[in-house]
PQR file with spaces between the fields and no chain letter, atoms N, CA, C, O and H, PARSE charges and radii, in Angstrom:
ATOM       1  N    UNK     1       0.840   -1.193    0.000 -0.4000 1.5000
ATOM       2  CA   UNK     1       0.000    0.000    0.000 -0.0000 2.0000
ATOM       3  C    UNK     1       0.881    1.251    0.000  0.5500 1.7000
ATOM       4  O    UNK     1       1.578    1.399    1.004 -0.5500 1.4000
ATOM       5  N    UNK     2       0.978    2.355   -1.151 -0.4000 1.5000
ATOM       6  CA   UNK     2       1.299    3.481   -0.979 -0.0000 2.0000
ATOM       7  C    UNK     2       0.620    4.702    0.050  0.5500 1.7000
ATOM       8  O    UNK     2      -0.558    5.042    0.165 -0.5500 1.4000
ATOM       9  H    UNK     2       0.412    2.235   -1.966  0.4000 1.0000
ATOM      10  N    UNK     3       1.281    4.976    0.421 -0.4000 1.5000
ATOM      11  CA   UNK     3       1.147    6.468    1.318 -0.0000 2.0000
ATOM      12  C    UNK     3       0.998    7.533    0.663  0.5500 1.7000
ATOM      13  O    UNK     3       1.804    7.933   -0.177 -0.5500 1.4000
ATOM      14  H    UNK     3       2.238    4.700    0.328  0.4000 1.0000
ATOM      15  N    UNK     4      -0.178    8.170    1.020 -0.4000 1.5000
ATOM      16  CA   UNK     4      -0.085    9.240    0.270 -0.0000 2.0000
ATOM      17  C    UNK     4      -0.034   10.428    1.109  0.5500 1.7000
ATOM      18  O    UNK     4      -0.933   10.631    1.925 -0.5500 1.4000
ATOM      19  H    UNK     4      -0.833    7.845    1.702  0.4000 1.0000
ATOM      20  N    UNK     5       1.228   11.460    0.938 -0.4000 1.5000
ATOM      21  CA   UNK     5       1.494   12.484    1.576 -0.0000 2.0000
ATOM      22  C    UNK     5       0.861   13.451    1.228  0.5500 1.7000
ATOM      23  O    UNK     5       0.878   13.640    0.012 -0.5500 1.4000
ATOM      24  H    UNK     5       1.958   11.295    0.276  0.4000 1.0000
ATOM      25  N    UNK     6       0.047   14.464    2.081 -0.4000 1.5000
ATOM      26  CA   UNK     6      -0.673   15.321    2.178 -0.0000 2.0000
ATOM      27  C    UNK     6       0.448   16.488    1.715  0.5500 1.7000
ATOM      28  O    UNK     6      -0.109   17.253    0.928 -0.5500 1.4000
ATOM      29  H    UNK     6       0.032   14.310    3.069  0.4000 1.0000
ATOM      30  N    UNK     7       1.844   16.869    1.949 -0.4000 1.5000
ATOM      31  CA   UNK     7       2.580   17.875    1.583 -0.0000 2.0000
ATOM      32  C    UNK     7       3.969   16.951    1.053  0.5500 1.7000
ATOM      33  O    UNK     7       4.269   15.860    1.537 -0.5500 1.4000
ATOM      34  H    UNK     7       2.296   16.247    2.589  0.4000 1.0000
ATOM      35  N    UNK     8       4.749   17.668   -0.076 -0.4000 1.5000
ATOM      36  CA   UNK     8       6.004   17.139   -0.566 -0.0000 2.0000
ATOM      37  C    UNK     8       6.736   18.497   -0.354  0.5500 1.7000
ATOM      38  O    UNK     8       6.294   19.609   -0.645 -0.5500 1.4000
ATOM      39  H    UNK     8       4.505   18.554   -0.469  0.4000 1.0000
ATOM      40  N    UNK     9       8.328   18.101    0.388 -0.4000 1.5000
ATOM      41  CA   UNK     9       9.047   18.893    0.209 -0.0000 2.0000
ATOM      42  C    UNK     9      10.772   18.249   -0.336  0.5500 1.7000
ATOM      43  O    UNK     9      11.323   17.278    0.183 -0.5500 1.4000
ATOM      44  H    UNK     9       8.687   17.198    0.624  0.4000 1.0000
ATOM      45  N    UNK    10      11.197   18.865   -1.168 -0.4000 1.5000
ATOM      46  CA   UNK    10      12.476   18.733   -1.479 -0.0000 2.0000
ATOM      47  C    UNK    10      13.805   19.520   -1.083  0.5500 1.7000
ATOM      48  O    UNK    10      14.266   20.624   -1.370 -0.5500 1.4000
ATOM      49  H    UNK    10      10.750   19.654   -1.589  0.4000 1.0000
ATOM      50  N    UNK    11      14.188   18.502   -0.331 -0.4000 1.5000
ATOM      51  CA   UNK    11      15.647   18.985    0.267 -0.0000 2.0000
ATOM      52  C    UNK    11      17.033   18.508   -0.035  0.5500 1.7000
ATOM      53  O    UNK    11      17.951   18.317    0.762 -0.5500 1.4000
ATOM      54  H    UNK    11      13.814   17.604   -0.098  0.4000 1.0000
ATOM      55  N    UNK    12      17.009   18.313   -1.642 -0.4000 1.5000
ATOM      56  CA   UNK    12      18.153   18.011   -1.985 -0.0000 2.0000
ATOM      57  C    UNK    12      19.219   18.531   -2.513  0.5500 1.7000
ATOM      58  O    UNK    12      20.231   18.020   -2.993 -0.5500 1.4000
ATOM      59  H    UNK    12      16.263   18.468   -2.289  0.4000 1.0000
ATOM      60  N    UNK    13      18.765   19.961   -2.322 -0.4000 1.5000
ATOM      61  CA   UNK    13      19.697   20.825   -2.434 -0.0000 2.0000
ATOM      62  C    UNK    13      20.594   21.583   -0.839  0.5500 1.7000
ATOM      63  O    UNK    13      21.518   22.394   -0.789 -0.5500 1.4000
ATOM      64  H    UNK    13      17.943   20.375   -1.933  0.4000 1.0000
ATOM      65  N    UNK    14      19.793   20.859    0.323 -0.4000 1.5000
ATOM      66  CA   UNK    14      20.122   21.752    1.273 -0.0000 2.0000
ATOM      67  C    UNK    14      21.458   20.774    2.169  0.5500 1.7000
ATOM      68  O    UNK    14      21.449   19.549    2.051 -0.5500 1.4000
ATOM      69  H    UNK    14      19.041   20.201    0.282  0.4000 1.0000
ATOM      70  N    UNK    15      22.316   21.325    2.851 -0.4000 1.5000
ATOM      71  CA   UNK    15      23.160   20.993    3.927 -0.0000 2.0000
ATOM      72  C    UNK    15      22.420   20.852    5.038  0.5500 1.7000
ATOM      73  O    UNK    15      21.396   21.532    5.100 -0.5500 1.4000
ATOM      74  H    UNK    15      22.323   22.320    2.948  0.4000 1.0000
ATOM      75  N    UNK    16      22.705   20.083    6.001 -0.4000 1.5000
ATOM      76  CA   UNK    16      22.279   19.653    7.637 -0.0000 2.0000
ATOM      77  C    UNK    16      23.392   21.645    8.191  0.5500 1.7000
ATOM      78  O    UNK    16      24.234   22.179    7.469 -0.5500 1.4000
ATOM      79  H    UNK    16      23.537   19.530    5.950  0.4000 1.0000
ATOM      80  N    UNK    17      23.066   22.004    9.135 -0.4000 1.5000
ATOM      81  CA   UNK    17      21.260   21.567    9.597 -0.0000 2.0000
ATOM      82  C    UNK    17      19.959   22.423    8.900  0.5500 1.7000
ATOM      83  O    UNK    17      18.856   22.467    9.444 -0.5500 1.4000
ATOM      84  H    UNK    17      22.382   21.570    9.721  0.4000 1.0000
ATOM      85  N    UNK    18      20.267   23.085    7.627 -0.4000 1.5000
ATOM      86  CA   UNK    18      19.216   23.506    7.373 -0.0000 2.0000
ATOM      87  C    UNK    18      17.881   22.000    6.035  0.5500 1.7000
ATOM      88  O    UNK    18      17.169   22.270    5.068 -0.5500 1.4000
ATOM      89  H    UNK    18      21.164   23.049    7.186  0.4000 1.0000
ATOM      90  N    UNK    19      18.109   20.902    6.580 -0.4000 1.5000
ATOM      91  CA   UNK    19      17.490   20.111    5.793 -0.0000 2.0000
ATOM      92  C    UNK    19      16.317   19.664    6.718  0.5500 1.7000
ATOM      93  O    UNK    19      15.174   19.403    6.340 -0.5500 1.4000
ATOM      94  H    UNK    19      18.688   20.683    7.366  0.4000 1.0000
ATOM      95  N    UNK    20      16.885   19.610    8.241 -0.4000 1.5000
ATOM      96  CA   UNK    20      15.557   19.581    9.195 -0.0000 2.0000
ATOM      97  C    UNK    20      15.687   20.874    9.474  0.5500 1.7000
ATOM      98  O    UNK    20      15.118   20.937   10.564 -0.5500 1.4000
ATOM      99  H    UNK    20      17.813   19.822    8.548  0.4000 1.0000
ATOM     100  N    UNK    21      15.934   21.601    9.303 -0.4000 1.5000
ATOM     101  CA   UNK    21      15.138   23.259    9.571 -0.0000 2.0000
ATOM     102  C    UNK    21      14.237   23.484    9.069  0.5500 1.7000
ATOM     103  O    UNK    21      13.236   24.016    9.548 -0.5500 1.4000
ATOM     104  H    UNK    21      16.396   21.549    8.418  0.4000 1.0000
ATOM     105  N    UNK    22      14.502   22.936    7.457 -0.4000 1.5000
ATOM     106  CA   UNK    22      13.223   23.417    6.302 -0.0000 2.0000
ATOM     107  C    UNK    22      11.946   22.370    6.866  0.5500 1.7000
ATOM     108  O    UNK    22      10.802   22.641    7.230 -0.5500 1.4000
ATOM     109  H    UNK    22      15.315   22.503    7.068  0.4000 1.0000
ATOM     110  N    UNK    23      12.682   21.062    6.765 -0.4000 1.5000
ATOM     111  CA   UNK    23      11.388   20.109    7.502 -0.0000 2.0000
ATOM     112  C    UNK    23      10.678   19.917    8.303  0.5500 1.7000
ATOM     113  O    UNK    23       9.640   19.262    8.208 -0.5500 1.4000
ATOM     114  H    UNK    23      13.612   20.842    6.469  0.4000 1.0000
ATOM     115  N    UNK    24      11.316   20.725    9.724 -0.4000 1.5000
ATOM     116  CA   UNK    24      10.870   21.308   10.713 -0.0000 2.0000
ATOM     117  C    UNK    24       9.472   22.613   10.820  0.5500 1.7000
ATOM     118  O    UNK    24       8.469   22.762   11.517 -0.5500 1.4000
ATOM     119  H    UNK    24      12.159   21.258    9.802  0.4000 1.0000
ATOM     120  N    UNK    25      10.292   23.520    9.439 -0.4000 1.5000
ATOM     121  CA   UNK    25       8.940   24.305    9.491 -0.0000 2.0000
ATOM     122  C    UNK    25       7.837   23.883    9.220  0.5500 1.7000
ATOM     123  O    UNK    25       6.772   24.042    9.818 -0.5500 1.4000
ATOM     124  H    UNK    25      11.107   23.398    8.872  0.4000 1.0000
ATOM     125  N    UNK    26       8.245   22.925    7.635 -0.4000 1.5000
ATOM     126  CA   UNK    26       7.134   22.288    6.969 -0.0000 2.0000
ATOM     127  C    UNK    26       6.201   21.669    7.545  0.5500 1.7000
ATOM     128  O    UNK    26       5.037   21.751    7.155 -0.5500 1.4000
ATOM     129  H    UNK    26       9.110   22.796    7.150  0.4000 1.0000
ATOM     130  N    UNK    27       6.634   20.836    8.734 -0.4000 1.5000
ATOM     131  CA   UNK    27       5.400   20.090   10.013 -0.0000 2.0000
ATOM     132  C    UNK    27       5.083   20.581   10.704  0.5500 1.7000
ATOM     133  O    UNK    27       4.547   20.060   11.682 -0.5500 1.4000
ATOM     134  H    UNK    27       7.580   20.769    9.051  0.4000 1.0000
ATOM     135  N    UNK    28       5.278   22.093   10.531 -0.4000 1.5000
ATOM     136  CA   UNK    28       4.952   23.131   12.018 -0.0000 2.0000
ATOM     137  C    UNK    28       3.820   23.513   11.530  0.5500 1.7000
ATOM     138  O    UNK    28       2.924   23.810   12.320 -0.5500 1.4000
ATOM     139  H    UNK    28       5.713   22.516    9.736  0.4000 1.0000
ATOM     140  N    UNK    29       3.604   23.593   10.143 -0.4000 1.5000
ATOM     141  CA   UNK    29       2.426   24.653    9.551 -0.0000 2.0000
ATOM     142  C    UNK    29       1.329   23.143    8.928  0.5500 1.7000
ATOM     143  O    UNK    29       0.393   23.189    8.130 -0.5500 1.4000
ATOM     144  H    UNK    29       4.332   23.353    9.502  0.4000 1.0000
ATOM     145  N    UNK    30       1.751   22.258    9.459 -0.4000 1.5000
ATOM     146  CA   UNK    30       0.630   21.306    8.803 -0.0000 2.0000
ATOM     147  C    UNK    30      -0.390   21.158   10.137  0.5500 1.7000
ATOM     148  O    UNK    30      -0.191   21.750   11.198 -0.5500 1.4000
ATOM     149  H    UNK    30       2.512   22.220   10.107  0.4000 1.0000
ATOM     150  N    UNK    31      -1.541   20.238    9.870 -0.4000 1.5000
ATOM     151  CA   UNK    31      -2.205   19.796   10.763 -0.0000 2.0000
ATOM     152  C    UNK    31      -1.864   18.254   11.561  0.5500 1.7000
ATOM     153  O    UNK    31      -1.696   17.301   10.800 -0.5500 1.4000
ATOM     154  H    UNK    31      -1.703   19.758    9.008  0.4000 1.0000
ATOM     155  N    UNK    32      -1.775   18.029   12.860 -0.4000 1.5000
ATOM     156  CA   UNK    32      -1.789   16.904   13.675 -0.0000 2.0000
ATOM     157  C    UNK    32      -2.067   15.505   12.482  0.5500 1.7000
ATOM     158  O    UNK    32      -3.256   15.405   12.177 -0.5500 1.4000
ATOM     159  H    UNK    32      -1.911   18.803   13.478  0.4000 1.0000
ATOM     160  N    UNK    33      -1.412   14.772   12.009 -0.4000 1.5000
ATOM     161  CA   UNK    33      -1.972   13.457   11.463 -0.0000 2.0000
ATOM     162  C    UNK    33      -1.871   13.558    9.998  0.5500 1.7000
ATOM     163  O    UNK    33      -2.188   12.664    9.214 -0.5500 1.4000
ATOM     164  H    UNK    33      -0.446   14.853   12.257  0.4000 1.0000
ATOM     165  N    UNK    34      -1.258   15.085    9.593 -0.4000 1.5000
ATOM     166  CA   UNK    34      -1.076   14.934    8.006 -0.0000 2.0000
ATOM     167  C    UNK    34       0.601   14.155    8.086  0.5500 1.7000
ATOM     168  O    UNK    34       1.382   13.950    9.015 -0.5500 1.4000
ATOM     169  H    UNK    34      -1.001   15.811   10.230  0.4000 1.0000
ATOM     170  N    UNK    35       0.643   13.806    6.230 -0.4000 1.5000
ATOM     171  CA   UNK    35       1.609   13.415    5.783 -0.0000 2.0000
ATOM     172  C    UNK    35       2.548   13.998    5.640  0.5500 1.7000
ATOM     173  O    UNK    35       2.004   15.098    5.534 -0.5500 1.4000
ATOM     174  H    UNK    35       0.009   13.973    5.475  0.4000 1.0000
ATOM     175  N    UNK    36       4.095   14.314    5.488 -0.4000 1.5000
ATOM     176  CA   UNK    36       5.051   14.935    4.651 -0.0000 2.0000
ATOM     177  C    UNK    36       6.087   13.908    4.345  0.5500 1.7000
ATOM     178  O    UNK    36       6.656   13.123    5.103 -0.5500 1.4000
ATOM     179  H    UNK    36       4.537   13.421    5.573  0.4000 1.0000
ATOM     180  N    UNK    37       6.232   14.140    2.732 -0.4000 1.5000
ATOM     181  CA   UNK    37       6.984   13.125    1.858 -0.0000 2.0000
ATOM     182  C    UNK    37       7.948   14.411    1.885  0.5500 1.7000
ATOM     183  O    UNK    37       7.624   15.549    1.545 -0.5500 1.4000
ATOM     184  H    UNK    37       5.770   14.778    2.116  0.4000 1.0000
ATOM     185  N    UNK    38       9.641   13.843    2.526 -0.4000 1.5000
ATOM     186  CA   UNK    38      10.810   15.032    2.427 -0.0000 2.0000
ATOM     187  C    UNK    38      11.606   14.161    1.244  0.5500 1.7000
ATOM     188  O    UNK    38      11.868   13.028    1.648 -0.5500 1.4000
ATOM     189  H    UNK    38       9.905   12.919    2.802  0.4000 1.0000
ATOM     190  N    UNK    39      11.909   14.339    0.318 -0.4000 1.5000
ATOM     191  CA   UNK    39      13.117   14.273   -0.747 -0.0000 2.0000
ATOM     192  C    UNK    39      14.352   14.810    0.129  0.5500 1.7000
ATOM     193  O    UNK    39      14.154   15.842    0.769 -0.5500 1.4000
ATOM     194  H    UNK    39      11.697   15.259   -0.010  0.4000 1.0000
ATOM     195  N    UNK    40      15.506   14.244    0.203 -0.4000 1.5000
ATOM     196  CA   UNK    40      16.705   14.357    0.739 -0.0000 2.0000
ATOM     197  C    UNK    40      17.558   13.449    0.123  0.5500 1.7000
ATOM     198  O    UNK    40      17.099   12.401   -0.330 -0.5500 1.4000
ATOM     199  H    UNK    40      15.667   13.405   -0.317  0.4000 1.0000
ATOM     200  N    UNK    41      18.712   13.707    0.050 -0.4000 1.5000
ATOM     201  CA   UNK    41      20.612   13.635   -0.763 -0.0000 2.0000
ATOM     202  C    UNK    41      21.526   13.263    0.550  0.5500 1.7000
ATOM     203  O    UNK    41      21.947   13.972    1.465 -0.5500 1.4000
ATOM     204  H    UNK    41      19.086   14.559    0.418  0.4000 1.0000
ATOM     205  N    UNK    42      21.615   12.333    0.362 -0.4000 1.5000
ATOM     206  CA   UNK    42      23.081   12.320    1.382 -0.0000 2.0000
ATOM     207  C    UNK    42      23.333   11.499    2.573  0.5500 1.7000
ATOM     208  O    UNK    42      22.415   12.017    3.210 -0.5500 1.4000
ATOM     209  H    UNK    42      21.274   11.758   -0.381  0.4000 1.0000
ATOM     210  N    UNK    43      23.628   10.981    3.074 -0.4000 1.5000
ATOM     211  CA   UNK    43      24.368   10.513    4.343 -0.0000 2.0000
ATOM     212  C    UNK    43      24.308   10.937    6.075  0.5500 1.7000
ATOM     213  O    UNK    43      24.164   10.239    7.078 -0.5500 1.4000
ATOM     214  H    UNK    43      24.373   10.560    2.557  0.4000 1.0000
ATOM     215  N    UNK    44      24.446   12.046    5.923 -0.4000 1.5000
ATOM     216  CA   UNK    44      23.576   13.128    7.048 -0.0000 2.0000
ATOM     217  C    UNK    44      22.396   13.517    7.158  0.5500 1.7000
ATOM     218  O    UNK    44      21.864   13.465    8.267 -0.5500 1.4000
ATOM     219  H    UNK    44      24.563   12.613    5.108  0.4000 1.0000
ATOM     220  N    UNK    45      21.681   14.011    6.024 -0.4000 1.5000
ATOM     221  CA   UNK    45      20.481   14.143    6.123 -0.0000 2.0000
ATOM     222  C    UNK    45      19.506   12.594    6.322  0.5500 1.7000
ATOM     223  O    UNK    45      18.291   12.598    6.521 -0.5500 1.4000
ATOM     224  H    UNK    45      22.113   14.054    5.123  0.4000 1.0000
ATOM     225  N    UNK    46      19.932   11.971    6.268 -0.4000 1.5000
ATOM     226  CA   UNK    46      19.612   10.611    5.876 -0.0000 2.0000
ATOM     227  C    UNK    46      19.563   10.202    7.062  0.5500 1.7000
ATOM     228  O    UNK    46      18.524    9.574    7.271 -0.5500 1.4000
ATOM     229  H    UNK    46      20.919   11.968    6.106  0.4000 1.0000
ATOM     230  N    UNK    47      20.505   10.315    8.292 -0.4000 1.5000
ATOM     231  CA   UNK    47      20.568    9.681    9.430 -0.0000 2.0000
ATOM     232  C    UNK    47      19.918   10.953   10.433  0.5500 1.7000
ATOM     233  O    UNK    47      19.398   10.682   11.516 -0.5500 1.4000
ATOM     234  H    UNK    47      21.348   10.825    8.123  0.4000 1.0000
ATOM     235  N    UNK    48      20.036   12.529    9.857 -0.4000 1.5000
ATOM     236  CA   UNK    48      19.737   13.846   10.715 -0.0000 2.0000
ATOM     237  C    UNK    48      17.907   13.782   11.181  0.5500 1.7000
ATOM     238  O    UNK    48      17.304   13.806   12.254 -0.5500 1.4000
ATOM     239  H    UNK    48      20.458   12.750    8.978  0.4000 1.0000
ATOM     240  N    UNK    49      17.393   13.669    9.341 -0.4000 1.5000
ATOM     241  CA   UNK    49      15.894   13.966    9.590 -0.0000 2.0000
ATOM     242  C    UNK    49      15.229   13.147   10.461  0.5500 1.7000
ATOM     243  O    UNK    49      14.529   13.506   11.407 -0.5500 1.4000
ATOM     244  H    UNK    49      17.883   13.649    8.469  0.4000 1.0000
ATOM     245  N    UNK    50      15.571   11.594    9.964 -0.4000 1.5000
ATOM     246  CA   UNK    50      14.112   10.443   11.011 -0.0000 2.0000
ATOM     247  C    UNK    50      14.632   10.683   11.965  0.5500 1.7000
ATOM     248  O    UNK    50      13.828   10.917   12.867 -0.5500 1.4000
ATOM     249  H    UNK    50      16.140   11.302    9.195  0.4000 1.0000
ATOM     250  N    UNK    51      16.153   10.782   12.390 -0.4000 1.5000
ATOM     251  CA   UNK    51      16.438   10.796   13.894 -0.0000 2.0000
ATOM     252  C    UNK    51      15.312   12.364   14.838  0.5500 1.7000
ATOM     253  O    UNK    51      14.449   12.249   15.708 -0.5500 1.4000
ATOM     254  H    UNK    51      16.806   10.592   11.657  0.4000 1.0000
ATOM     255  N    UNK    52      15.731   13.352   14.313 -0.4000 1.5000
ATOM     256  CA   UNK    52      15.044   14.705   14.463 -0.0000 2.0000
ATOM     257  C    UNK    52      13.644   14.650   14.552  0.5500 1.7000
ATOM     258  O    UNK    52      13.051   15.096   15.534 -0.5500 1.4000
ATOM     259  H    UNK    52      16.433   13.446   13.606  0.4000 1.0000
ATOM     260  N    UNK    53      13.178   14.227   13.768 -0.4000 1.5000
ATOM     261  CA   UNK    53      11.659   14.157   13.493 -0.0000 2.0000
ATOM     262  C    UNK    53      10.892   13.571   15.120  0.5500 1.7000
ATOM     263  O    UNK    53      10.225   14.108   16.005 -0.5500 1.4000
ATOM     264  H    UNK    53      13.661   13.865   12.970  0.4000 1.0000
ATOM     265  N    UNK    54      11.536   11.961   14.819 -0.4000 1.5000
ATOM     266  CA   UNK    54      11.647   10.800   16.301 -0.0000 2.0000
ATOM     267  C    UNK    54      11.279   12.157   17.372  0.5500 1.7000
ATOM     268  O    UNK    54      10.218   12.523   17.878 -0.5500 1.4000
ATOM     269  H    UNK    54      12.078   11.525   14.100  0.4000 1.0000
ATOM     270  N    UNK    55      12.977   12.805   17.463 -0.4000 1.5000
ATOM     271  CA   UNK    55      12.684   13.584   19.078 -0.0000 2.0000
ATOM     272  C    UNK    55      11.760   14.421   18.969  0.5500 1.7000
ATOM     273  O    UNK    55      11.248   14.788   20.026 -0.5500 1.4000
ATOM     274  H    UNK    55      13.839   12.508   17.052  0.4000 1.0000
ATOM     275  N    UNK    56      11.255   14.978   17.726 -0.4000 1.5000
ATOM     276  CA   UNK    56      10.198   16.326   17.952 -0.0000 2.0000
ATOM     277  C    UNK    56       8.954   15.607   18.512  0.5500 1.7000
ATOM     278  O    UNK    56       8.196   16.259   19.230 -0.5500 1.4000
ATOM     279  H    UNK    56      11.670   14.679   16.867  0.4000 1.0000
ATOM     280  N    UNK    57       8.613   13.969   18.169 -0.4000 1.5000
ATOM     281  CA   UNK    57       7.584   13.396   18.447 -0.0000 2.0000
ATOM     282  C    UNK    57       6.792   13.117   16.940  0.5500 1.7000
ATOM     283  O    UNK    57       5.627   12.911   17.282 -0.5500 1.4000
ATOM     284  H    UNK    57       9.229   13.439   17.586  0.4000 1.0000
ATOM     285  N    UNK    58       6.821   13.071   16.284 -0.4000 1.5000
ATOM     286  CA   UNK    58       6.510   12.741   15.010 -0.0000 2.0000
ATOM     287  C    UNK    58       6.838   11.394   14.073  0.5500 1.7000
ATOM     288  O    UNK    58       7.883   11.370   13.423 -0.5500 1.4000
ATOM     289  H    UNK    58       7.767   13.238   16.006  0.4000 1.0000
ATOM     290  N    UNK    59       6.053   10.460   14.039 -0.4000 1.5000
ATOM     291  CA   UNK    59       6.200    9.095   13.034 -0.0000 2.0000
ATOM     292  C    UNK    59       6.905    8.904   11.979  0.5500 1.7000
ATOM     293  O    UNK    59       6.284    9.208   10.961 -0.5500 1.4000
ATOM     294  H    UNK    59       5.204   10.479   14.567  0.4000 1.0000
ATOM     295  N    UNK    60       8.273    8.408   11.745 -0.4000 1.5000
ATOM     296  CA   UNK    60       8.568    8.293   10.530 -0.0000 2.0000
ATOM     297  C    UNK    60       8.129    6.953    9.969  0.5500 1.7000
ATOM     298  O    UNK    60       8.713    5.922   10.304 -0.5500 1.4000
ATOM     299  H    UNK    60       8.778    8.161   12.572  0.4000 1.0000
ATOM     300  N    UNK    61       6.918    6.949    8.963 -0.4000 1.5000
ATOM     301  CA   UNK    61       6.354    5.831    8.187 -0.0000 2.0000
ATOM     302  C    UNK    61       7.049    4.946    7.352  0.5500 1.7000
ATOM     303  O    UNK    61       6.908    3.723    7.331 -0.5500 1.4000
ATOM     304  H    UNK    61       6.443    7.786    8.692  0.4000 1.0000
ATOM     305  N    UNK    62       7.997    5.790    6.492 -0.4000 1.5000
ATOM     306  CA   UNK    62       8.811    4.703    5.587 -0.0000 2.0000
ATOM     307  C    UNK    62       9.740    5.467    5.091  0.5500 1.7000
ATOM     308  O    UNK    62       9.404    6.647    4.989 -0.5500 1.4000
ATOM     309  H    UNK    62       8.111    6.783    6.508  0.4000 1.0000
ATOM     310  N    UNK    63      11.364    5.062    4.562 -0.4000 1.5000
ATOM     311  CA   UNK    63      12.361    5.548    4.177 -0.0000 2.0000
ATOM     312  C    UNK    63      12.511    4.471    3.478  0.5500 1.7000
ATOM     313  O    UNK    63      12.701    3.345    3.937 -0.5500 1.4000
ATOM     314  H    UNK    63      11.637    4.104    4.645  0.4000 1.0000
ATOM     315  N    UNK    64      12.365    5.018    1.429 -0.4000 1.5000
ATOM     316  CA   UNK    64      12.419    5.004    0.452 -0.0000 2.0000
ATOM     317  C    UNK    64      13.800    5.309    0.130  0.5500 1.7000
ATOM     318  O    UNK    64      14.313    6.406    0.351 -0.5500 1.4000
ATOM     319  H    UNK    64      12.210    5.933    1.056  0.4000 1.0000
ATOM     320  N    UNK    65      14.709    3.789   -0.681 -0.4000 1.5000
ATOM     321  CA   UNK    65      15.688    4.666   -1.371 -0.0000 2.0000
ATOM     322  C    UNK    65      15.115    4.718   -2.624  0.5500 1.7000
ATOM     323  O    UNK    65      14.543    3.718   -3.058 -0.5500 1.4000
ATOM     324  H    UNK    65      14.292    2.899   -0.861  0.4000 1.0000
ATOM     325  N    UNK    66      15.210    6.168   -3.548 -0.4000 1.5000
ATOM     326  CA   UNK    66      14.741    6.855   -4.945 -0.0000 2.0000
ATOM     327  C    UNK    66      16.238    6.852   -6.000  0.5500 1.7000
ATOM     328  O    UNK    66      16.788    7.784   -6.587 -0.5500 1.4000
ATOM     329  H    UNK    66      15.675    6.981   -3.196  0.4000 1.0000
ATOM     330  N    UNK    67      16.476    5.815   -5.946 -0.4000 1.5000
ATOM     331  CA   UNK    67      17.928    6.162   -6.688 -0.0000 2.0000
ATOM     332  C    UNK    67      18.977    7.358   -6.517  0.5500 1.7000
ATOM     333  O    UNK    67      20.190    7.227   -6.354 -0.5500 1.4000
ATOM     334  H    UNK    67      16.029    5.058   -5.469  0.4000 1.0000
ATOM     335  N    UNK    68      18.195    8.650   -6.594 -0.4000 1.5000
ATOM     336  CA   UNK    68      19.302    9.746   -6.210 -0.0000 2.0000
ATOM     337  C    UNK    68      19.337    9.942   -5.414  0.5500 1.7000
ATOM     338  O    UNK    68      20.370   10.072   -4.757 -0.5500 1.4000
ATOM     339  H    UNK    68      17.210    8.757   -6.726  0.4000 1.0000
ATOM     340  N    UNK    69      18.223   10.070   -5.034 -0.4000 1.5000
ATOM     341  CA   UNK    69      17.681   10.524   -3.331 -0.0000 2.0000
ATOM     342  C    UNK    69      17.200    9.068   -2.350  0.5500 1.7000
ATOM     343  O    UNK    69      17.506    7.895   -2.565 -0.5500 1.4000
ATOM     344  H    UNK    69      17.384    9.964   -5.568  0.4000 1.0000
ATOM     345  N    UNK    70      16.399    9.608   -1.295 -0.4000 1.5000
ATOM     346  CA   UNK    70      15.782    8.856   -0.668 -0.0000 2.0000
ATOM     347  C    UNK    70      14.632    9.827    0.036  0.5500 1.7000
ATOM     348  O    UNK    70      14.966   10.968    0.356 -0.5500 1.4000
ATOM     349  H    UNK    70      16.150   10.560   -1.121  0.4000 1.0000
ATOM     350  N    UNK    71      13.396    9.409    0.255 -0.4000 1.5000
ATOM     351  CA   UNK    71      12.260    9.601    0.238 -0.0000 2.0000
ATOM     352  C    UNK    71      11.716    9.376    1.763  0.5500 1.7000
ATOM     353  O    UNK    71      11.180    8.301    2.033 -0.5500 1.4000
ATOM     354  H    UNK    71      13.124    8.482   -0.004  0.4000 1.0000
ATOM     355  N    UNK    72      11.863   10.466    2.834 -0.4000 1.5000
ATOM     356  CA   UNK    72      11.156    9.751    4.206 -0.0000 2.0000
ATOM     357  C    UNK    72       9.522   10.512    4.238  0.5500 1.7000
ATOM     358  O    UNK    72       9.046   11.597    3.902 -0.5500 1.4000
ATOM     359  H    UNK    72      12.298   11.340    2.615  0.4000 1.0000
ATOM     360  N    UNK    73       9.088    9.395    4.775 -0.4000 1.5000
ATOM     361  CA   UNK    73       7.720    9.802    4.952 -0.0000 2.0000
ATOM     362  C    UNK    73       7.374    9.666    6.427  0.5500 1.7000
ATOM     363  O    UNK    73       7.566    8.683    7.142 -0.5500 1.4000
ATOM     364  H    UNK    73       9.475    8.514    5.048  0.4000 1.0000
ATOM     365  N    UNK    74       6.696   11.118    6.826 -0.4000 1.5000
ATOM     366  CA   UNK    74       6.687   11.955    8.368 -0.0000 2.0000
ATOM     367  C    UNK    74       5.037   12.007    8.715  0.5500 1.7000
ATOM     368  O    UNK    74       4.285   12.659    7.991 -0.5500 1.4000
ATOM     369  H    UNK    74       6.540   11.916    6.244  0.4000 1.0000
ATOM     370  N    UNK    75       4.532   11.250    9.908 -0.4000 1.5000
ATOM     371  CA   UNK    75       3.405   11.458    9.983 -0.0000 2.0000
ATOM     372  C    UNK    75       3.439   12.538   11.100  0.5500 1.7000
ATOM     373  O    UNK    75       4.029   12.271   12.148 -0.5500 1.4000
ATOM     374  H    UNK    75       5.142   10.720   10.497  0.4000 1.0000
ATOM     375  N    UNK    76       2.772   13.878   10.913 -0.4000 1.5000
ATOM     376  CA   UNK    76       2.995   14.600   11.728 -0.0000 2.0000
ATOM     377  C    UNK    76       2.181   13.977   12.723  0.5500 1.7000
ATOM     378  O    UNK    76       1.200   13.274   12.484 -0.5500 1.4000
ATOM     379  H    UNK    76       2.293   14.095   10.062  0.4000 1.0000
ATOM     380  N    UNK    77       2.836   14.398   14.364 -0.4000 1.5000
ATOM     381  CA   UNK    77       2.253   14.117   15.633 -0.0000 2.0000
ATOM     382  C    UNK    77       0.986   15.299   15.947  0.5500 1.7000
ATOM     383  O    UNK    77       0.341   15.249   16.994 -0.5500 1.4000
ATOM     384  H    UNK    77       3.633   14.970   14.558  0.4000 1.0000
């Protein structure tokens, strides 16, 4: 079964720590129980966001590798 994320954001252009900064806002302005599908590059961001997300209190559903990227999906708390 696919997930379908209520918001997509792409962060594969950004450095830690602004890759959960941007992702951070992005779940600040959603509602309790929506989706966010983050696009992210790299090694850090990769281990930065689900870890980050975890402590804010927020579900990470599934981490997708996308060939270039990898794909986490955030159920906001």
């Amino acid at each position: 079964m696919t997930i379908q994320p209520d918001q997509m954001i792409d962060i594969t252009a950004e450095v830690c720590p602004m890759t959960f900064v941007r992702t951070k806002l992005r779940l600040e302005r959603m509602k309790p129980g929506e989706i966010l599908s983050v696009r992210l590059r790299g090694e850090e961001p990769l281990r930065n966001v689900p870890r980050a997300a975890r402590e804010e209190g927020h579900s990470v559903l599934s981490i997708e590798d996308a060939g270039d990227a990898h794909i986490v999906t955030i159920r906001r708390a």
